[in-house]
PDB file of N, CA, C and O in Angstrom:
ATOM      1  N   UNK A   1      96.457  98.876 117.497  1.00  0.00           N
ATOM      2  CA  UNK A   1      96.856  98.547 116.142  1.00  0.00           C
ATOM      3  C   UNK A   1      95.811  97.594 115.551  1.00  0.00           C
ATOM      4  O   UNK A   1      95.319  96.716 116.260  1.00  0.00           O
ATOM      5  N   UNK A   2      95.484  97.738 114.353  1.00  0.00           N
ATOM      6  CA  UNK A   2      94.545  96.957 113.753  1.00  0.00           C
ATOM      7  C   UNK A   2      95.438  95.861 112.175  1.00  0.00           C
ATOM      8  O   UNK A   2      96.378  96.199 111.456  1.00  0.00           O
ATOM      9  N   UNK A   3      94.607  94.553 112.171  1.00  0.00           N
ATOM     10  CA  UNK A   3      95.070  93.779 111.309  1.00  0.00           C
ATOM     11  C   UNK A   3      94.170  93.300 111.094  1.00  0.00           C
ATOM     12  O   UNK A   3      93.499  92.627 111.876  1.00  0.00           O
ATOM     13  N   UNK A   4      93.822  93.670 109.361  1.00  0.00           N
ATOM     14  CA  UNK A   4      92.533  93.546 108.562  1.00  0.00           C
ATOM     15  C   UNK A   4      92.980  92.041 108.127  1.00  0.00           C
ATOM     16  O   UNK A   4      94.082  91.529 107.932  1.00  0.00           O
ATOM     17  N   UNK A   5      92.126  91.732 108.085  1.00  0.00           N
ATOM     18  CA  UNK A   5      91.749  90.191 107.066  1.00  0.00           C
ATOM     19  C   UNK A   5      91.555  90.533 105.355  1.00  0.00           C
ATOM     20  O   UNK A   5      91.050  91.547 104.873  1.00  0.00           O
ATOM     21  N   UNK A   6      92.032  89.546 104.747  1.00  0.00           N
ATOM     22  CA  UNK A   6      91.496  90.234 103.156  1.00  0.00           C
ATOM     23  C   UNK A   6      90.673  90.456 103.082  1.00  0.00           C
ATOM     24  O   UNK A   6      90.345  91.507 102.532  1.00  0.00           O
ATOM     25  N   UNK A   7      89.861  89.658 103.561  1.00  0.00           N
ATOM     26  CA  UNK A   7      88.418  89.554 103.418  1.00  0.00           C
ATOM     27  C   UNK A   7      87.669  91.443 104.397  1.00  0.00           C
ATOM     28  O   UNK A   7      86.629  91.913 103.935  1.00  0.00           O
ATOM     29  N   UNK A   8      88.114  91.916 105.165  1.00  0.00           N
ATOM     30  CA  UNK A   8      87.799  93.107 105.885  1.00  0.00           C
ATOM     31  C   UNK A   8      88.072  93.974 104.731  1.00  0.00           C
ATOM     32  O   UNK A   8      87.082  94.285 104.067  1.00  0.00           O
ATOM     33  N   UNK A   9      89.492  94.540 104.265  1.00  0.00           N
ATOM     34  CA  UNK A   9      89.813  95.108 103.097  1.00  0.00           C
ATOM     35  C   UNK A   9      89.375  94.849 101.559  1.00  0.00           C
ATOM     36  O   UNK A   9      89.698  95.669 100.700  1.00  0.00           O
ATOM     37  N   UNK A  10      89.004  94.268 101.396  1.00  0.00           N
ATOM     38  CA  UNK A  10      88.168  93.807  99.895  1.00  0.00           C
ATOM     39  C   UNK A  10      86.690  94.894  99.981  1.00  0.00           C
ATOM     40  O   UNK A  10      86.368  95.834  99.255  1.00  0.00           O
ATOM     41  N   UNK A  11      85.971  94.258 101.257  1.00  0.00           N
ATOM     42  CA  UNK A  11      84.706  94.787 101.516  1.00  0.00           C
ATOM     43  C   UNK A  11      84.438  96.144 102.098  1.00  0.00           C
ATOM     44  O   UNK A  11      83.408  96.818 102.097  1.00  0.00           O
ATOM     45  N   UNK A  12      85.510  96.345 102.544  1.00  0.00           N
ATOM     46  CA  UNK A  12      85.533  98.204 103.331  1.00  0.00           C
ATOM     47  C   UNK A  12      86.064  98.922 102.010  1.00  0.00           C
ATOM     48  O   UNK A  12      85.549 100.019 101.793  1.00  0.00           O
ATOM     49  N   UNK A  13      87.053  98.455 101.056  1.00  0.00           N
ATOM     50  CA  UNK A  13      87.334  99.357 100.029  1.00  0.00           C
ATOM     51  C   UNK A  13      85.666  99.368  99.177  1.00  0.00           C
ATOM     52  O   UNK A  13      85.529 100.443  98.595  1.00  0.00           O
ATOM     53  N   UNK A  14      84.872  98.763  99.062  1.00  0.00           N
ATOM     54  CA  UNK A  14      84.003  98.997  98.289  1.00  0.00           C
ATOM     55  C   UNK A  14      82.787  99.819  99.034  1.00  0.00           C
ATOM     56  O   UNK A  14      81.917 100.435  98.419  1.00  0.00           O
ATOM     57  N   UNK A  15      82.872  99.725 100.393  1.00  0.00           N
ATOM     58  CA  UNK A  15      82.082 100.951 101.454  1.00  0.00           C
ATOM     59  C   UNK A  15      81.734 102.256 100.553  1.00  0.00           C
ATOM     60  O   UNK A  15      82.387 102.242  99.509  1.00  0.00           O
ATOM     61  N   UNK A  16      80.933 103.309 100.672  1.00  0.00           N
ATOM     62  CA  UNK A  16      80.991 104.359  99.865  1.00  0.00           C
ATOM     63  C   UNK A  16      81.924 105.041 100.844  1.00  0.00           C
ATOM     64  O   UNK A  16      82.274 104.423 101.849  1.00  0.00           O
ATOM     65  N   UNK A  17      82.279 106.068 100.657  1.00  0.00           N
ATOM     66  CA  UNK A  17      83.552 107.333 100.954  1.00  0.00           C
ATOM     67  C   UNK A  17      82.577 107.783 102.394  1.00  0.00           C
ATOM     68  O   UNK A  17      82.892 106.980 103.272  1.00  0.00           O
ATOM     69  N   UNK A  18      81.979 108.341 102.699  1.00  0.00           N
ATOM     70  CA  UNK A  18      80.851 108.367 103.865  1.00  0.00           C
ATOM     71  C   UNK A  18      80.680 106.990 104.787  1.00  0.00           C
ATOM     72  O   UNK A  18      80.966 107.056 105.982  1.00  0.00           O
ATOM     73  N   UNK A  19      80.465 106.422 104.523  1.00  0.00           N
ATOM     74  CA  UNK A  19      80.311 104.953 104.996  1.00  0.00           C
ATOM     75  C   UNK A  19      82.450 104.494 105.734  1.00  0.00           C
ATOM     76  O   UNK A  19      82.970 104.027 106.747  1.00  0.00           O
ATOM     77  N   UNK A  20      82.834 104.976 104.546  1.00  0.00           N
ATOM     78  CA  UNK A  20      84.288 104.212 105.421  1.00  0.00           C
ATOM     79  C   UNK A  20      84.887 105.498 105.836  1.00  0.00           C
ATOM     80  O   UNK A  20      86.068 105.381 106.163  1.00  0.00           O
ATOM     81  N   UNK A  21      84.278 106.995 105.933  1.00  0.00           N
ATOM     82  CA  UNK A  21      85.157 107.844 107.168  1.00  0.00           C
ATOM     83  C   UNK A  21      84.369 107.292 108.360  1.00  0.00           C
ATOM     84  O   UNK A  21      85.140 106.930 109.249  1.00  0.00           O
ATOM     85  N   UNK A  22      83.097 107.116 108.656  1.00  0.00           N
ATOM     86  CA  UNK A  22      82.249 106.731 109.464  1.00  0.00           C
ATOM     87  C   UNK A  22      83.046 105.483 110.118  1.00  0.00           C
ATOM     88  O   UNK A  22      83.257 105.411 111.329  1.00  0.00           O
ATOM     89  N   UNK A  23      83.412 104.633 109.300  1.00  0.00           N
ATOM     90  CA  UNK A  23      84.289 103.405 109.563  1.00  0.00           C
ATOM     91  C   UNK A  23      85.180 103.769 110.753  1.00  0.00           C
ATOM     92  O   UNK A  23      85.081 103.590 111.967  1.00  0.00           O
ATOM     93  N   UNK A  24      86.286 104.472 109.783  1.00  0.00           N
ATOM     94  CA  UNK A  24      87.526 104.806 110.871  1.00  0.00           C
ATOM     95  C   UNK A  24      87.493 105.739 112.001  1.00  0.00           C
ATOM     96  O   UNK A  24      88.387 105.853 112.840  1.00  0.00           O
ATOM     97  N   UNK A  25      85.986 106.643 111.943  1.00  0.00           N
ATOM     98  CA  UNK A  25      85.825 107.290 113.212  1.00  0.00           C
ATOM     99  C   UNK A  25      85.726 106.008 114.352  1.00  0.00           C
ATOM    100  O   UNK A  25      86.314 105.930 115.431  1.00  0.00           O
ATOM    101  N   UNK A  26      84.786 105.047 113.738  1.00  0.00           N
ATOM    102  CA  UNK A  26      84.286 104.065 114.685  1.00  0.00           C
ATOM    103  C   UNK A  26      85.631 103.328 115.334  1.00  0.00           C
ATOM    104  O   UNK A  26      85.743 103.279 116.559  1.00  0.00           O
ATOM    105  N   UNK A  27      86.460 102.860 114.623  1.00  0.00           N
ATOM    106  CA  UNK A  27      87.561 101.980 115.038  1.00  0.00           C
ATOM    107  C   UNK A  27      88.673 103.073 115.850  1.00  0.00           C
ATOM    108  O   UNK A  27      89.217 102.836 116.928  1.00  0.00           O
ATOM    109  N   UNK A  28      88.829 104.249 115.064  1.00  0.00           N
ATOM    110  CA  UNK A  28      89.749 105.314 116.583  1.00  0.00           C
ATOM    111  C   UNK A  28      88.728 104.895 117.999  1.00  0.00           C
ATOM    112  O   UNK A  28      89.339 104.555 119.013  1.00  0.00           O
ATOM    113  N   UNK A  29      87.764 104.914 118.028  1.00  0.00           N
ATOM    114  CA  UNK A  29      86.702 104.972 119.124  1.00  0.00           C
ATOM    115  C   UNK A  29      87.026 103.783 119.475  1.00  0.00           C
ATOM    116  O   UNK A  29      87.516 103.912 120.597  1.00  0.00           O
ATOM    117  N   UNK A  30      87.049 102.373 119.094  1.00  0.00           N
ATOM    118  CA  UNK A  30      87.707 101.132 119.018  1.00  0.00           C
ATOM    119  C   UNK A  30      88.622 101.136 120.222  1.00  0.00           C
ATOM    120  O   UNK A  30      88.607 100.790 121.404  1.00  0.00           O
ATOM    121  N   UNK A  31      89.398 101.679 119.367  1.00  0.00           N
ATOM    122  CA  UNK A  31      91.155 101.413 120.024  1.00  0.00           C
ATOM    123  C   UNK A  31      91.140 102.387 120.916  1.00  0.00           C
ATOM    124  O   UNK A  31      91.741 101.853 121.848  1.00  0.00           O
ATOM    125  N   UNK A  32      90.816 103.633 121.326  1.00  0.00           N
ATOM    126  CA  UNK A  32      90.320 104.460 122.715  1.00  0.00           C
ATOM    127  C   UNK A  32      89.328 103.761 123.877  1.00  0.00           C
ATOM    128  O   UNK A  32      89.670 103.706 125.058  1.00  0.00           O
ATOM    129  N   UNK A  33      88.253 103.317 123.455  1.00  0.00           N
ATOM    130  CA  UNK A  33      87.763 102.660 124.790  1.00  0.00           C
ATOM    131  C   UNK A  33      86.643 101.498 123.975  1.00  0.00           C
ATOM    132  O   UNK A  33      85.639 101.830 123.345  1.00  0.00           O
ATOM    133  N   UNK A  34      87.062 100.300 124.159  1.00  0.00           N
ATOM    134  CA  UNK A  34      86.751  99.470 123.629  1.00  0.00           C
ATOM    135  C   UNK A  34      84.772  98.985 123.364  1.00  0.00           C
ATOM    136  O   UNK A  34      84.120  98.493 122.444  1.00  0.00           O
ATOM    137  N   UNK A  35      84.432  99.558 124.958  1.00  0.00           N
ATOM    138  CA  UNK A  35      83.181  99.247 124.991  1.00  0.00           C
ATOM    139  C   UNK A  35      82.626 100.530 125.444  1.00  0.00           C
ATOM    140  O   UNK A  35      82.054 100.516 126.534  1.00  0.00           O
ATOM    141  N   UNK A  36      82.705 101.768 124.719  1.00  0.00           N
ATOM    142  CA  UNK A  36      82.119 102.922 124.598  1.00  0.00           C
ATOM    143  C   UNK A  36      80.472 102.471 123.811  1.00  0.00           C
ATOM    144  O   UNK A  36      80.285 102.120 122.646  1.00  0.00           O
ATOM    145  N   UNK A  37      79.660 102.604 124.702  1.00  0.00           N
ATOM    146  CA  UNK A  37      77.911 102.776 124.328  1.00  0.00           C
ATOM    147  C   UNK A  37      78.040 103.112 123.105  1.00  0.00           C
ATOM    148  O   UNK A  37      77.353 102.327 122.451  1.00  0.00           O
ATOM    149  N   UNK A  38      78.730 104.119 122.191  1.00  0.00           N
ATOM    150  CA  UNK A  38      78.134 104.003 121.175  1.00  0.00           C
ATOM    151  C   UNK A  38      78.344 103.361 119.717  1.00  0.00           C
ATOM    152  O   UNK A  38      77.928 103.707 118.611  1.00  0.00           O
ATOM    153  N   UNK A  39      79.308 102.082 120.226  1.00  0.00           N
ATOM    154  CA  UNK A  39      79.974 101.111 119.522  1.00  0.00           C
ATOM    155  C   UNK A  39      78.676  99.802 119.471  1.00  0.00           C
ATOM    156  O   UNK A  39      78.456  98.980 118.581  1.00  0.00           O
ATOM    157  N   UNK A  40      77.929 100.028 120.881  1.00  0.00           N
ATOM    158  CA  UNK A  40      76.786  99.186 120.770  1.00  0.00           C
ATOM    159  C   UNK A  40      77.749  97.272 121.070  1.00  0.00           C
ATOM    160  O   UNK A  40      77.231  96.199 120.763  1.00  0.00           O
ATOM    161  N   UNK A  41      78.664  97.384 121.487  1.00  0.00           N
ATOM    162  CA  UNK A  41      79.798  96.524 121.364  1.00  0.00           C
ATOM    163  C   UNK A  41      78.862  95.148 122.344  1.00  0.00           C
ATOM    164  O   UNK A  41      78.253  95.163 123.414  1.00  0.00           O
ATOM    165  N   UNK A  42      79.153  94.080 121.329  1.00  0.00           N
ATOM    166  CA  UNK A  42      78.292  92.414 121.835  1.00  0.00           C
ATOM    167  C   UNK A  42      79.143  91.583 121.430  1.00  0.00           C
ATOM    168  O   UNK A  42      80.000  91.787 120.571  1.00  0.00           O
ATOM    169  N   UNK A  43      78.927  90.490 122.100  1.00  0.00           N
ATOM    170  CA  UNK A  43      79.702  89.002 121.893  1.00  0.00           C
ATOM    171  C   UNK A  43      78.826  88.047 120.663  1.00  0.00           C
ATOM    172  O   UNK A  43      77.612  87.846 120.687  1.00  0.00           O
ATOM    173  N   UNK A  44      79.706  87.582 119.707  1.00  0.00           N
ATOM    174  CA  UNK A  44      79.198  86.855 118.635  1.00  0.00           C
ATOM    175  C   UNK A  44      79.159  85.386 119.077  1.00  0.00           C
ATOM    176  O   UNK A  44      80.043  84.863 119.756  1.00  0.00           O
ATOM    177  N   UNK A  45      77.951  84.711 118.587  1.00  0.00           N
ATOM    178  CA  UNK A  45      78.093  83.263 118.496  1.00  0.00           C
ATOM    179  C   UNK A  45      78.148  82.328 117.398  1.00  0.00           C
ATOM    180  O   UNK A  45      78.997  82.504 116.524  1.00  0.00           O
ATOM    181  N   UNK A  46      77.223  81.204 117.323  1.00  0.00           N
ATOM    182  CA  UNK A  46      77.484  80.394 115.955  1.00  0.00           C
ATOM    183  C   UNK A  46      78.971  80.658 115.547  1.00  0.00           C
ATOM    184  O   UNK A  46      79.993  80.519 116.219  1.00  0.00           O
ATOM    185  N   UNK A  47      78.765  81.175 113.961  1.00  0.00           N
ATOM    186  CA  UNK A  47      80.035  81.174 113.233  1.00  0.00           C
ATOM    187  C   UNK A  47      80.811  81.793 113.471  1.00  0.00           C
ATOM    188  O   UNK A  47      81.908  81.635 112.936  1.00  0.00           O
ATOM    189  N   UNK A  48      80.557  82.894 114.491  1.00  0.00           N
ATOM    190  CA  UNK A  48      81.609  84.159 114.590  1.00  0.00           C
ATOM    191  C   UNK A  48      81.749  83.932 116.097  1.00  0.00           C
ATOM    192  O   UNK A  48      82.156  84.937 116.680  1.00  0.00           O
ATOM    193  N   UNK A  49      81.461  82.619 117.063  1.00  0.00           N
ATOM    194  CA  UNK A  49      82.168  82.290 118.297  1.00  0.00           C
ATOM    195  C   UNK A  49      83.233  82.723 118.324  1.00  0.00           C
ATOM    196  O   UNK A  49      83.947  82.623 117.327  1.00  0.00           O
ATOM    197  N   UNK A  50      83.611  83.247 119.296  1.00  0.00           N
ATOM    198  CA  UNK A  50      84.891  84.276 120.056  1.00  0.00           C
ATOM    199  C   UNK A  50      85.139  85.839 119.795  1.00  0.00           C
ATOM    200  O   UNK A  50      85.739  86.600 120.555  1.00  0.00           O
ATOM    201  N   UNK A  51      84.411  86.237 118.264  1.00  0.00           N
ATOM    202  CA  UNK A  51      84.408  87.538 117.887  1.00  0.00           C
ATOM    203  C   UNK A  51      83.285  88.624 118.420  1.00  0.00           C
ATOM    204  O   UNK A  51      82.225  88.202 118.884  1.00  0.00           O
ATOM    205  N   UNK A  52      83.536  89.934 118.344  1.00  0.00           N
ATOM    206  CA  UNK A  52      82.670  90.749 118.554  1.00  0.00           C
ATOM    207  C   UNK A  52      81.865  91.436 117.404  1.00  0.00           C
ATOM    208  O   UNK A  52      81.787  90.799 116.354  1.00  0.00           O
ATOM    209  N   UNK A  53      81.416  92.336 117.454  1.00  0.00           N
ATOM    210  CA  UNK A  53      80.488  92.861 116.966  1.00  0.00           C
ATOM    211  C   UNK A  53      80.353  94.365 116.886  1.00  0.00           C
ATOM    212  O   UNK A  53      79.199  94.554 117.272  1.00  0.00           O
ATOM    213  N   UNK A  54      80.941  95.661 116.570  1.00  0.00           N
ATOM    214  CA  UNK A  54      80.642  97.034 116.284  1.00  0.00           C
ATOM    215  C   UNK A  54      79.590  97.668 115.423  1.00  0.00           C
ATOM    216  O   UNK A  54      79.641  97.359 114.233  1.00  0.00           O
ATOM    217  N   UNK A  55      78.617  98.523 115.812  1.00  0.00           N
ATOM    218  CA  UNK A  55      78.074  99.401 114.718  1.00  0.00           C
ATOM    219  C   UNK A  55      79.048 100.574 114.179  1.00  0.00           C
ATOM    220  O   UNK A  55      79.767 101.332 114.831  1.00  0.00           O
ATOM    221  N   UNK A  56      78.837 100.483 112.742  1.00  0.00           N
ATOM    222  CA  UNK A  56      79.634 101.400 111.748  1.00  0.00           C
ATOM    223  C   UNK A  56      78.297 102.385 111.409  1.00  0.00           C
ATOM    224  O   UNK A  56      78.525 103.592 111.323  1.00  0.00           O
ATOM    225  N   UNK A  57      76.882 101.896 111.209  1.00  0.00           N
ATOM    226  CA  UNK A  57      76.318 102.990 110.958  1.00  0.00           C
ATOM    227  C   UNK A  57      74.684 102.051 111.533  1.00  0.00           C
ATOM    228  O   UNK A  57      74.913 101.063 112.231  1.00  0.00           O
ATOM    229  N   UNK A  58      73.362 102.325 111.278  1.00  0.00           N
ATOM    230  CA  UNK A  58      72.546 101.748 111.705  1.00  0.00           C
ATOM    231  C   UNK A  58      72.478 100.223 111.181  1.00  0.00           C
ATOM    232  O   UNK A  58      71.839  99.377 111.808  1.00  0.00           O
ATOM    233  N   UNK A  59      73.106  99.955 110.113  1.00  0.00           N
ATOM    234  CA  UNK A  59      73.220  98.668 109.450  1.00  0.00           C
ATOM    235  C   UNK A  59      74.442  98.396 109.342  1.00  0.00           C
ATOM    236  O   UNK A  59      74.648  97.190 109.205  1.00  0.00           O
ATOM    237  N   UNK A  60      75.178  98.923 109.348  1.00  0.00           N
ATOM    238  CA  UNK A  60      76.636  98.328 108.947  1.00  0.00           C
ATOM    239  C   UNK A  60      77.115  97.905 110.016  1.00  0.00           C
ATOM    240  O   UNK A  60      76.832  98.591 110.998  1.00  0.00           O
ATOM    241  N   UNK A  61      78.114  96.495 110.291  1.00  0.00           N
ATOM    242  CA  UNK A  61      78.590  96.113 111.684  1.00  0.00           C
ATOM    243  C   UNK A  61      80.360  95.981 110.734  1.00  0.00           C
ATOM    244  O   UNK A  61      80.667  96.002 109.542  1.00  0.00           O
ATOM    245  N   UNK A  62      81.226  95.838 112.148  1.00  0.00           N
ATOM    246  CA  UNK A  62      82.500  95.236 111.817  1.00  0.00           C
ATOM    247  C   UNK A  62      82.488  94.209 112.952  1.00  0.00           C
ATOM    248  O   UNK A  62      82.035  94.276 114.095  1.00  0.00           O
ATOM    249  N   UNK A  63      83.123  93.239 112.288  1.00  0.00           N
ATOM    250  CA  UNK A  63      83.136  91.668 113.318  1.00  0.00           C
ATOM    251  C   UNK A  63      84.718  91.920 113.526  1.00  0.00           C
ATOM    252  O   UNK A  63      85.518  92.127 112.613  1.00  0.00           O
ATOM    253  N   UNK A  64      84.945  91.876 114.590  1.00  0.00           N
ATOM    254  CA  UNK A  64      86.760  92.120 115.450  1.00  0.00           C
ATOM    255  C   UNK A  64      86.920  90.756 116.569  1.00  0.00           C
ATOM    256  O   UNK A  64      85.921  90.192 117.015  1.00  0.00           O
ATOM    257  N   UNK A  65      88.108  90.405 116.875  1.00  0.00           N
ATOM    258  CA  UNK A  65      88.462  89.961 117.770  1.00  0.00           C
ATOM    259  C   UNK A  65      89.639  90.376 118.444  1.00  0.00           C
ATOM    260  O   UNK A  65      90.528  90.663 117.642  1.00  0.00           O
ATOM    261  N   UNK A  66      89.880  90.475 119.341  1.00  0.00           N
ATOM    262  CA  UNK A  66      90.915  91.317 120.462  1.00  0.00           C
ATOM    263  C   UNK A  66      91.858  90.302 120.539  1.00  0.00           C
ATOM    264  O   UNK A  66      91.670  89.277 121.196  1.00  0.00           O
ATOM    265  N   UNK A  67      93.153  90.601 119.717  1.00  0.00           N
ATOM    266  CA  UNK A  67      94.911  89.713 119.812  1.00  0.00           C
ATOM    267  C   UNK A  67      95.349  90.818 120.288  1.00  0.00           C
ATOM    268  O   UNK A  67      95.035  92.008 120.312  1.00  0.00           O
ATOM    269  N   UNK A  68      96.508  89.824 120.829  1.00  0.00           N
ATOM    270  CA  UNK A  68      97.952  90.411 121.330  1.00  0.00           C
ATOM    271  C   UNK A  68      98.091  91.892 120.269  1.00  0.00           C
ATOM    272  O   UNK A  68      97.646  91.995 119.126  1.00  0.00           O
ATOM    273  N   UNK A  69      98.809  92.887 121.020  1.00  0.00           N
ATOM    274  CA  UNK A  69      98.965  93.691 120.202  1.00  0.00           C
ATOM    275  C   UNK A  69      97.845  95.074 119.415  1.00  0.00           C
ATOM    276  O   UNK A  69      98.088  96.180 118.933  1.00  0.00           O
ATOM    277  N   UNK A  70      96.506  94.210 119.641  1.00  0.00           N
ATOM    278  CA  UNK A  70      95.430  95.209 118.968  1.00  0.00           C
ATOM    279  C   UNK A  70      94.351  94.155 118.445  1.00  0.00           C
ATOM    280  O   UNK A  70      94.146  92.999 118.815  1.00  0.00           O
ATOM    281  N   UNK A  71      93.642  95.031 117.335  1.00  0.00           N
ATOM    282  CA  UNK A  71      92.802  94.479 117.310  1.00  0.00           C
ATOM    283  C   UNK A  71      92.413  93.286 115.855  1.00  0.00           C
ATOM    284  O   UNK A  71      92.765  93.914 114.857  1.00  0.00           O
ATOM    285  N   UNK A  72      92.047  92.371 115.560  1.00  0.00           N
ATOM    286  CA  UNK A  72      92.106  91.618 114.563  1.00  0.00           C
ATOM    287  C   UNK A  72      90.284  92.227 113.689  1.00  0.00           C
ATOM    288  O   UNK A  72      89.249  92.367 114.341  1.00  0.00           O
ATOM    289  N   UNK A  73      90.387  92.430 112.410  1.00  0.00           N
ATOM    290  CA  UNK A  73      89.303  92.730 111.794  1.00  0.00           C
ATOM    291  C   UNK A  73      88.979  91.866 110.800  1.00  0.00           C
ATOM    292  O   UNK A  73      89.628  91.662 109.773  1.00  0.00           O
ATOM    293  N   UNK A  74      88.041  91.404 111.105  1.00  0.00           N
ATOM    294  CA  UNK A  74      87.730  89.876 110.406  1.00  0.00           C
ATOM    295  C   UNK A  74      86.339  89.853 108.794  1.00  0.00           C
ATOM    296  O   UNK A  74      86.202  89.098 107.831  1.00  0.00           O
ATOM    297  N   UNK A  75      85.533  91.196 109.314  1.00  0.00           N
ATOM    298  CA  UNK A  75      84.635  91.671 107.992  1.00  0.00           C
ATOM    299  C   UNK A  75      83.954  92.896 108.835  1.00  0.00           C
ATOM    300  O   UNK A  75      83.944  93.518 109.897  1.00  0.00           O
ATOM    301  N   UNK A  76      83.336  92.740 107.391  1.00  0.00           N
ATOM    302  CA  UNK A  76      82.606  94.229 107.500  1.00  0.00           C
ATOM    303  C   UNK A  76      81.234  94.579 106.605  1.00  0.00           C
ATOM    304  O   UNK A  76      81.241  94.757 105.387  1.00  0.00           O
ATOM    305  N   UNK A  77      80.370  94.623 107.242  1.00  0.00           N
ATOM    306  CA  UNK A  77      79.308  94.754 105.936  1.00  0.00           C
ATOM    307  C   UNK A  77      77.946  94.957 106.353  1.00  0.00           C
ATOM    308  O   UNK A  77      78.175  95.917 107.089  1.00  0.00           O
ATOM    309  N   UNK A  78      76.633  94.777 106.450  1.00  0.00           N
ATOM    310  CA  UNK A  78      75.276  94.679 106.344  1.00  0.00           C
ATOM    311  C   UNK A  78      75.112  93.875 107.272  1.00  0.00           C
ATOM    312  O   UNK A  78      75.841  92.884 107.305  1.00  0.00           O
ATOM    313  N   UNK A  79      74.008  94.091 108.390  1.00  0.00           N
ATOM    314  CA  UNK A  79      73.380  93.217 109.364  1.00  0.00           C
ATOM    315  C   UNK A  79      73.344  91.451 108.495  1.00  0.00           C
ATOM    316  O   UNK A  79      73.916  90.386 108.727  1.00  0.00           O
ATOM    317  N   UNK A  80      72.238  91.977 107.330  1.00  0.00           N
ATOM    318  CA  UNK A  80      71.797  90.896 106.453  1.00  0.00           C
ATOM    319  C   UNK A  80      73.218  90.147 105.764  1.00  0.00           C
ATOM    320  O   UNK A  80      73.201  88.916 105.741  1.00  0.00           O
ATOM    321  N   UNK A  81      74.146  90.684 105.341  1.00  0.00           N
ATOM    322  CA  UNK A  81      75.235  90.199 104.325  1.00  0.00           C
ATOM    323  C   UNK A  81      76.130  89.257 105.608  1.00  0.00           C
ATOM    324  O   UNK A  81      76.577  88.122 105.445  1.00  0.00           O
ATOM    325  N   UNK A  82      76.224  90.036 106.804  1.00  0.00           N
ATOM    326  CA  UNK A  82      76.711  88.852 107.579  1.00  0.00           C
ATOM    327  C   UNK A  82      76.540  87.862 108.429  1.00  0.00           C
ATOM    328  O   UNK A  82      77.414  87.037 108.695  1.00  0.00           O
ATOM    329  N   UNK A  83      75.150  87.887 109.012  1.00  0.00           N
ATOM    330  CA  UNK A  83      74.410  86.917 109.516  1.00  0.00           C
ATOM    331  C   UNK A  83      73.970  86.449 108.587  1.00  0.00           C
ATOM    332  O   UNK A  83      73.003  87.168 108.334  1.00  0.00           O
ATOM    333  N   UNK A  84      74.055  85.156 107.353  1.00  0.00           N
ATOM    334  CA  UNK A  84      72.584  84.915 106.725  1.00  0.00           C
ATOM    335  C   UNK A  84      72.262  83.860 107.244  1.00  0.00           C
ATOM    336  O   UNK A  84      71.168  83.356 106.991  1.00  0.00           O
TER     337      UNK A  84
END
């Protein structure tokens, strides 16, 4: 089960239509096997200490952290837009 942050839903509704089926292929893949190779799946530091890290497409990442229950989705966007 997934629980978006506003902040995840604000920025995935503005994804293009390509970009967010790509999305939800990635997150079924998610919630099936968490650290499937082609999730590219890493541990975040600095600001995003305790969260992970998914590729959505060669640039696009989703930042998640693993709660009770499923998975927590915290943003979504551009290598550049979320590291700056």
């Amino acid at each position: 089960m997934f629980f978006p942050s506003a902040r995840f839903r604000r920025h995935f509704r503005r994804c293009q239509k390509k970009i967010q089926a790509t999305g939800f292929a990635r997150l079924a893949l998610l919630e099936q096997s968490e650290f499937d190779p082609a999730l590219n799946n890493h541990k975040l530091s600095g600001e995003y200490e305790g969260y992970r890290s998914i590729n959505v497409t060669g640039d696009i990442r989703i930042i998640y952290k693993r709660v009770p229950g499923g998975f927590y989705l915290l943003a979504v966007g551009t290598h550049s837009e979320l590291y700056k």
